[in-house]
C-alpha positions as CSV (number, residue, x, y, z in Angstrom):
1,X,1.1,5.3,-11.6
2,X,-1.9,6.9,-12.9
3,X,-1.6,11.0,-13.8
4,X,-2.9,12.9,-11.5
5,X,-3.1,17.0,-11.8
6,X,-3.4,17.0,-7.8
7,X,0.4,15.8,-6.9
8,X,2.9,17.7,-7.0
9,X,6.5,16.1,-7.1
10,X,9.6,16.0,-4.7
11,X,13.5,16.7,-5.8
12,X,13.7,12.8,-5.4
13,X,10.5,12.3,-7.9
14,X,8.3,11.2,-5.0
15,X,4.4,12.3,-5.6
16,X,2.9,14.6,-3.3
17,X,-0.9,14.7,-2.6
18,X,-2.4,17.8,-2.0
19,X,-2.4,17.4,1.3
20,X,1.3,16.7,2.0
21,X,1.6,13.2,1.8
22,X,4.1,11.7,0.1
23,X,2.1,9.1,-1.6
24,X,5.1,7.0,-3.4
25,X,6.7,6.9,0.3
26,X,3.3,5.8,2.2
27,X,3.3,3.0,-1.0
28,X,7.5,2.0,-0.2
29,X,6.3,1.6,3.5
30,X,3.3,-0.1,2.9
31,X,5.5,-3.2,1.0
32,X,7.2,-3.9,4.3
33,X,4.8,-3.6,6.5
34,X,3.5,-7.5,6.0
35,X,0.6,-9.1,5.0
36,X,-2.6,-7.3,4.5
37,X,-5.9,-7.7,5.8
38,X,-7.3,-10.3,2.8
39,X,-3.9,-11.6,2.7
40,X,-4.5,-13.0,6.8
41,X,-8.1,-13.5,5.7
42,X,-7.6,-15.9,3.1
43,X,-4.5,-17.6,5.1
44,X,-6.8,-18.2,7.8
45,X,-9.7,-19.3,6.1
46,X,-7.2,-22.0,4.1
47,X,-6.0,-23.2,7.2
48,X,-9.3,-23.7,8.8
49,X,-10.2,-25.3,6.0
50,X,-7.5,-28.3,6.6
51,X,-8.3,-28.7,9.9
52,X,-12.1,-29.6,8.8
């Protein structure tokens, strides 16, 4: 992760954005959350593409 002066850190080493977040938690959620929007994107467009 890039430096950043704005975050602060938690007892457990998590970064915390000025605003509260807890950024390294919001990433750690994000990886289970499933696919991402251009991840669906490009599996639709492939599949499309072998119906044609």
């Amino acid at each position: 992760m890039k430096k950043n002066k704005n975050l602060a850190r938690t007892q457990d080493g998590d970064h915390i954005a000025s605003s509260g977040t807890n950024v390294d938690a919001v990433k750690r959620q994000n990886k289970q959350s499933g696919l991402t929007y251009n991840e669906v994107k490009n599996l639709l467009a492939e599949s499309t593409r072998e119906h044609n």
